[in-house]
C-alpha positions in Angstrom: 11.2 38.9 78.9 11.1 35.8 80.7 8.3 34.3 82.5 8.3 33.2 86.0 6.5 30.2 86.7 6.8 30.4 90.7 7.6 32.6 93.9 8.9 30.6 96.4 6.8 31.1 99.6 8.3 33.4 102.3 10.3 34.6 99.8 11.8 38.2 99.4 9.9 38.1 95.4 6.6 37.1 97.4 7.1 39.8 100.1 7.4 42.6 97.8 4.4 41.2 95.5 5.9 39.3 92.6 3.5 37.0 91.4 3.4 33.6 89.6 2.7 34.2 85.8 4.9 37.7 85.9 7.1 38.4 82.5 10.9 39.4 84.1 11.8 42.1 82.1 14.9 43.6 84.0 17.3 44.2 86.4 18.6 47.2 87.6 17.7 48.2 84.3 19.5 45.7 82.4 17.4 43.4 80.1 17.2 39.8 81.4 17.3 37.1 78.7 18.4 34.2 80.2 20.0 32.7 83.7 23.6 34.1 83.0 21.9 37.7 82.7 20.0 36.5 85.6 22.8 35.5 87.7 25.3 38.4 87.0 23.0 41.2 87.7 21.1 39.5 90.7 24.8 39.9 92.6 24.1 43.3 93.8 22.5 44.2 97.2 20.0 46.5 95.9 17.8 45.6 93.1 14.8 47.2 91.0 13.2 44.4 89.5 10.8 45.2 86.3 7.9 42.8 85.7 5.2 42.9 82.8 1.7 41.6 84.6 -1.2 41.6 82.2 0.6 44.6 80.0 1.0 46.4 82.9 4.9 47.7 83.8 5.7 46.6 87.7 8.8 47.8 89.6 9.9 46.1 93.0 12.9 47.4 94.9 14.3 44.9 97.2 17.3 45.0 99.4 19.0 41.8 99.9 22.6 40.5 100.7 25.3 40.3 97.5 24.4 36.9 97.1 21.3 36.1 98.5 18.2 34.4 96.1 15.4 36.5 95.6 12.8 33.4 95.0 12.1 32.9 91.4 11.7 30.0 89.8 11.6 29.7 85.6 10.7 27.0 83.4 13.7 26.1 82.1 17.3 25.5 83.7 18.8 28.0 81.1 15.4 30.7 81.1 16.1 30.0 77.5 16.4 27.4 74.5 19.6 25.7 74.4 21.5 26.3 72.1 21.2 24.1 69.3 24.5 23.0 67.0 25.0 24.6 63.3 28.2 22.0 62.3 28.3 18.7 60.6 31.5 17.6 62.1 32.7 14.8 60.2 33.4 13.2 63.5 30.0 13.4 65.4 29.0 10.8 67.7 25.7 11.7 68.0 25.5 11.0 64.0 26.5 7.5 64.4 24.0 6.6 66.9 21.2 4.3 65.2 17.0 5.5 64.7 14.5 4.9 67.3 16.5 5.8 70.5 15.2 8.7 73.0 14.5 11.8 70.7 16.8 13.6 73.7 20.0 11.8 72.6 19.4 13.2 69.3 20.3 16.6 70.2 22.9 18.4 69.4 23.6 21.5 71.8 26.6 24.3 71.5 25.9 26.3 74.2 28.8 28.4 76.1 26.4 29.2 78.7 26.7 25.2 79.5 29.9 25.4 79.4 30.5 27.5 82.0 27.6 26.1 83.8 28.5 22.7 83.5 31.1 21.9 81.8 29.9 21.1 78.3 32.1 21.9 75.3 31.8 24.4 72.5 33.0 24.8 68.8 32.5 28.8 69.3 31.1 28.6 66.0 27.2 29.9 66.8 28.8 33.1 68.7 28.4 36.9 67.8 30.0 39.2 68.9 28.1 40.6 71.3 28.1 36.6 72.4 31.6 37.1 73.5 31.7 40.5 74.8 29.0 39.4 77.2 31.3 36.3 78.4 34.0 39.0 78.9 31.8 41.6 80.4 30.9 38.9 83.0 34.2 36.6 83.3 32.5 33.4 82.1 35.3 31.4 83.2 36.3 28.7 82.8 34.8 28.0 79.1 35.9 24.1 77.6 36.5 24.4 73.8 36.6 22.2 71.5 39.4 23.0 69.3 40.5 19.5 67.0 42.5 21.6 65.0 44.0 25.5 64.8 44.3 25.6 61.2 41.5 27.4 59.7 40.7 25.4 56.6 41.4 21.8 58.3 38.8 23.3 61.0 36.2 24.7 58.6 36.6 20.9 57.3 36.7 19.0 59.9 33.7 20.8 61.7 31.8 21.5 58.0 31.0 25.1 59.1 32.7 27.9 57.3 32.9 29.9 60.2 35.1 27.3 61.9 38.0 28.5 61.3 37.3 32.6 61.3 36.0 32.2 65.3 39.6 30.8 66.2 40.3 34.4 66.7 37.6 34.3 70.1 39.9 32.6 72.3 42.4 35.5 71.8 40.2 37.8 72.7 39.3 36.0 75.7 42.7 35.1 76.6 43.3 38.8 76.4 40.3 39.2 78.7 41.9 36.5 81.3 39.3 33.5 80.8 40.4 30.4 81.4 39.7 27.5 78.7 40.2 24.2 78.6 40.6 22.9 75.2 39.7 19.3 73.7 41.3 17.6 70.4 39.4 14.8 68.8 42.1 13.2 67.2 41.1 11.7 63.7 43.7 9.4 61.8 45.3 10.7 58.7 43.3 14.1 59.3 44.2 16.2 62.3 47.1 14.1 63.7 50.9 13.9 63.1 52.4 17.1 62.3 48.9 19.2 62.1 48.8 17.6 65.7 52.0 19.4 66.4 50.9 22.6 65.7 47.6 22.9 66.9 49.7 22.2 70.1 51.8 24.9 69.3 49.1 27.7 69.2 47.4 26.3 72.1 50.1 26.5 74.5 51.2 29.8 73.1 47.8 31.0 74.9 48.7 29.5 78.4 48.0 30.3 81.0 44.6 31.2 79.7 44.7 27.7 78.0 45.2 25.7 81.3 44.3 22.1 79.7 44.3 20.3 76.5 42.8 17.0 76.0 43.7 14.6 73.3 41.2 12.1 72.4 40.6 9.5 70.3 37.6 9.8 68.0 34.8 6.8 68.5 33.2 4.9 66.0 29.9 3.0 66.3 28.8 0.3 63.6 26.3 3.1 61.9 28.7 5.1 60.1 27.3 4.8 56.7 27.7 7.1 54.3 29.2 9.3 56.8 32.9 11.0 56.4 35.3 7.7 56.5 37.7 7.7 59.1 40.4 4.9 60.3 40.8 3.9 63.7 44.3 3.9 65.2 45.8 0.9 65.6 47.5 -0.5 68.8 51.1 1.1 67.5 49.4 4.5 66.2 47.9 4.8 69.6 50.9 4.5 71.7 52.8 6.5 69.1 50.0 9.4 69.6 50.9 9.2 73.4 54.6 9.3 72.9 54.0 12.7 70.8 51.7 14.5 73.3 54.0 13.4 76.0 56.6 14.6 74.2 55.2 18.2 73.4 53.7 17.9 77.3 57.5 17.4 78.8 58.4 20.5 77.2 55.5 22.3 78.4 56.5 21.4 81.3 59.9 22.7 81.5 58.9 25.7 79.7 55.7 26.4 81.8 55.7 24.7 84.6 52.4 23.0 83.5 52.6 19.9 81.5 49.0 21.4 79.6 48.4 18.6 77.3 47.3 14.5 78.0 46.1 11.9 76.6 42.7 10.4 77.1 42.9 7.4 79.0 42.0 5.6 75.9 44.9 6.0 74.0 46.9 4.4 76.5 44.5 1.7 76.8 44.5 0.8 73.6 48.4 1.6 72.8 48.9 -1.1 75.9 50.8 1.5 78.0 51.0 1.9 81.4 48.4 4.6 82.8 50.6 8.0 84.5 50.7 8.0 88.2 47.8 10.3 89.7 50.8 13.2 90.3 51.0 13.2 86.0 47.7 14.9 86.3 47.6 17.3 88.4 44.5 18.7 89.5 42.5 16.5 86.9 40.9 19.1 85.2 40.4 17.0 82.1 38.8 14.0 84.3 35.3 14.3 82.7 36.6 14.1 79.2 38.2 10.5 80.1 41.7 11.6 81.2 43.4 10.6 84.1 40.0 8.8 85.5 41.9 5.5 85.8 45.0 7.0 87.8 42.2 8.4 89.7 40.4 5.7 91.0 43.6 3.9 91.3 44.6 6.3 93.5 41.5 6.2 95.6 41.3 2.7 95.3 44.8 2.3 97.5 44.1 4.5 99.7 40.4 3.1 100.8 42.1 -0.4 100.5 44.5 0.0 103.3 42.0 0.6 105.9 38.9 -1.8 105.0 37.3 -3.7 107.2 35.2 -6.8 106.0 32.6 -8.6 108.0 34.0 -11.8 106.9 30.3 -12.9 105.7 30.4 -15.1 102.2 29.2 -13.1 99.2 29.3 -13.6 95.9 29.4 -10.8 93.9 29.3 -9.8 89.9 31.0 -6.6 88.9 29.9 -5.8 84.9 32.4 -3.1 83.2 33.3 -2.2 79.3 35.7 -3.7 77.3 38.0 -1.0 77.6 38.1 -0.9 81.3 38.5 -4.7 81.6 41.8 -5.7 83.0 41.7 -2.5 85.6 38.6 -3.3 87.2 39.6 -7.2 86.8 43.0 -6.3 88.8 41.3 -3.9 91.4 39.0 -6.9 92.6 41.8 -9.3 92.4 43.3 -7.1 95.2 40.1 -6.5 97.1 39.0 -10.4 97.4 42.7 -11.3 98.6 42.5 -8.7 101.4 38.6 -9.8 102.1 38.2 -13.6 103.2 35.0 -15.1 101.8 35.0 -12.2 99.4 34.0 -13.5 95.8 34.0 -10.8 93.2 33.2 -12.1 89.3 34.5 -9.2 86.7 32.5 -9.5 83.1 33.5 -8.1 80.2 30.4 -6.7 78.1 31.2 -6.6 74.0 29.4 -3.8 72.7 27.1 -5.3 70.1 24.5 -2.0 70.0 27.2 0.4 69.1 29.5 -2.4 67.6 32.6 -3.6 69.0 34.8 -1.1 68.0 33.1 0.6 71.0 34.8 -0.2 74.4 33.9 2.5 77.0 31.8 1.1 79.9 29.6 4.6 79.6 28.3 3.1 76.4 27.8 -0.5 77.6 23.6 -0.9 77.3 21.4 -2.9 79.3 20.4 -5.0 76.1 24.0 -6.0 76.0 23.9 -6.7 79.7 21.4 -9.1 79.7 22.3 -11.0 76.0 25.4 -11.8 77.6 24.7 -12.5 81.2 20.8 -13.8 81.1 21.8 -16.9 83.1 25.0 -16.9 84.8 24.7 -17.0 88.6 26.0 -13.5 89.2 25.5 -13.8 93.4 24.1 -12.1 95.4 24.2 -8.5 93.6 25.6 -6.6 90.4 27.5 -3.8 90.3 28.0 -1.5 87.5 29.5 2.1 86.8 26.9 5.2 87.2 28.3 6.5 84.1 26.1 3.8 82.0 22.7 5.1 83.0 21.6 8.3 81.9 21.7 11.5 84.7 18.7 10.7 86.6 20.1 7.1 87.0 17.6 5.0 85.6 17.7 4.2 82.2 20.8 3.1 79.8 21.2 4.4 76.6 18.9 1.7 74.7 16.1 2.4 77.1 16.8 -0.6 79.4 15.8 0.5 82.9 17.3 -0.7 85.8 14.3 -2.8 87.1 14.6 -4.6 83.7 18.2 -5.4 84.7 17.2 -6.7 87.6 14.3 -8.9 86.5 16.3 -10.4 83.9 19.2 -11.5 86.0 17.4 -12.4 88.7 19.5 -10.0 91.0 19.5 -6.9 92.9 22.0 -4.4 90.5 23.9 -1.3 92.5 25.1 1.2 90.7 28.9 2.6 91.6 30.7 6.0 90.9 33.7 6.5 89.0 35.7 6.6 92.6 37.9 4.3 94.2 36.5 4.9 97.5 33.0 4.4 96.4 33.6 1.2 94.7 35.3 -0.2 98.0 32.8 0.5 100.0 29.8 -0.9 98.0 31.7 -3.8 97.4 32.7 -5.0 100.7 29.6 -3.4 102.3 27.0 -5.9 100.0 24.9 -2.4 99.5 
């Protein structure tokens, strides 16, 4: 059962007599339990709707169209927990982070019903399975796994569950079943790489086209990784050498499927010091969220919107903050828009990472701390600009707590924040908004 905590007025719920406060127990006689039962079974025009009031067993029959809302309102997004995750991975981020940050950066979820819901990523590992024959039964597609490995013992060792490797055998069964997955590699030096790299690439493409993507990233180390698993970073040569091999195994793919399947995050070409693909490498950038192909992305964007602007001529003077990573791009991309823009000044800063430690150069870990250490001074213009993907979801705090109205205050400037999009980050800038 699952209780409703509001009947939107007006609704269809409210018109047959659903209350507030009512336990959902059913569906057209199947058991509710959470939003994907929800969802699936409220697809059908005629529904009998069992509700518990006060012990009391309620049935409503309501006619409606296929995918018309009824009115209910729960009190939770999932109707549920999330699920929480059983593994120690040897590569966990969210183990590295350091004590006293928000207790909701601390959690750990491994929940395929966010995967399909919004993208998250899974290990498979806290399935059952009746867990799977549910995502079957109701085409959960597509579902982003993460895979690091397909050899059973590396897995179970790399994601310190001993059910790691055993639940491999899911994503045949729902390949079989025609769900689409997109798959992610962490990619740990002298662990999963090199030839075990190979392979895992092997299996995974053997499973296309119900493996449509494959990311390859690099895994991220903060300065709190004490007496956690040791792990090297790549070097500058080991990174470009990782891209060579997934390109490589991609060509073939390629040739073979059509689909190139596999890429490289953006940071592995980053820090190899190669060139970024052009925009067509990628395809439909399915893998965009999980850092790959964002730059050829923007860049693409960023031509396009470039050709056509139209500046006021007005003098500004404008500071644009970004991660170390990211640096020369963004630097470049402003170069361009202040030549085409007269009395356009644009200042690009590079932030150092000293909360996380320097190893860590993604601007989506840049915190406001850092921010103001390293700018609390400089005459940054008339307004700062700095990528959403810094501030948490509700676009108001950074990871350390820092608020934007903190930012502000100690720069002494108005700060606007800027999507990862080409378009959007012309438009803010030339527009002084």
């Amino acid at each position: 059962m699952v209780k409703i905590t509001e009947v939107s007025r007006g609704s269809l719920a409210e018109r047959c007599g659903i209350l507030s406060g009512d336990a959902l127990i059913s569906i057209n006689g199947e058991e509710i339990r959470d939003v994907l039962d929800y969802r699936f079974y409220m697809c059908e025009k005629k529904l009998s709707v069992v509700v518990c009031r006060d012990g009391e067993t309620l049935t409503y029959n309501i006619k409606k169209g296929e995918y018309d809302d009824i009115g209910l309102e729960f009190e939770t997004f999932l109707m549920d927990k999330k699920r929480s995750c059983r593994n120690g991975c040897i590569f966990c981020f969210i183990d590295q982070l350091p004590k006293g940050m928000r207790e909701t950066l601390y959690f750990k979820d491994d929940d395929s019903r966010l995967s399909f819901l919004q993208g998250n990523y899974v290990t498979l590992t806290n399935l059952s399975d009746t867990d799977v024959e549910r995502i079957i039964k109701m085409h959960m597609s597509p579902i982003n796994v993460s895979v690091h490995t397909t050899d059973p013992e590396l897995r179970v060792k790399m994601l310190r569950n001993k059910r790691a490797g055993e639940v491999l055998s899911y994503m045949k069964r729902f390949a079989e079943a025609g769900i689409t997955m997109n798959c992610q590699i962490v990619l740990c030096k002298n662990i999963n790489d090199g030839e075990n790299l190979t392979n895992t690439m092997h299996d995974l493409a053997a499973l296309y086209p119900a493996v449509s993507s494959v990311s390859v990233v690099p895994f991220g180390a903060t300065k709190y990784r004490d007496n956690l698993y040791p792990i090297e970073q790549f070097t500058k040569e080991e990174s470009a050498a990782v891209v060579y091999q997934v390109e490589d195994f991609a060509k073939k793919c390629k040739d073979y499927y059509g689909e190139y399947i596999f890429y490289c995050g953006d940071e592995f070409y980053l820090e190899g010091g190669l060139d970024i693909p052009d925009g067509e490498y990628y395809g439909e950038y399915s893998q965009i969220d999980n850092g790959v192909g964002m730059i050829a992305s923007m860049k693409d964007e960023f031509d396009d919107a470039i050709e056509d602007v139209e500046y006021d001529g007005a003098h500004r003077t404008l500071s644009v903050i970004t991660g170390a990573l990211a640096y020369p791009f963004i630097k470049s991309l402003c170069e361009r828009l202040v030549d085409k823009c007269i009395n356009l000044n644009i200042q690009v800063y590079k932030i150092e990472n000293d909360f996380f430690g320097r190893t860590v150069t993604v601007s989506g870990l840049v915190t406001g701390g850092d921010i103001i250490a390293q700018l609390k001074g400089e005459n940054l213009g008339d307004a700062v600009y700095i990528p959403k993907t810094m501030l948490r979801a509700d676009g108001d705090l950074f990871l350390d707590g820092t608020s934007v109205c903190e930012l502000e205050s100690a720069l002494g400037t108005k700060v606007v924040t800027v999507e990862n999009d080409g378009y959007d980050f012309v438009e803010k800038l030339i527009g002084g908004n």
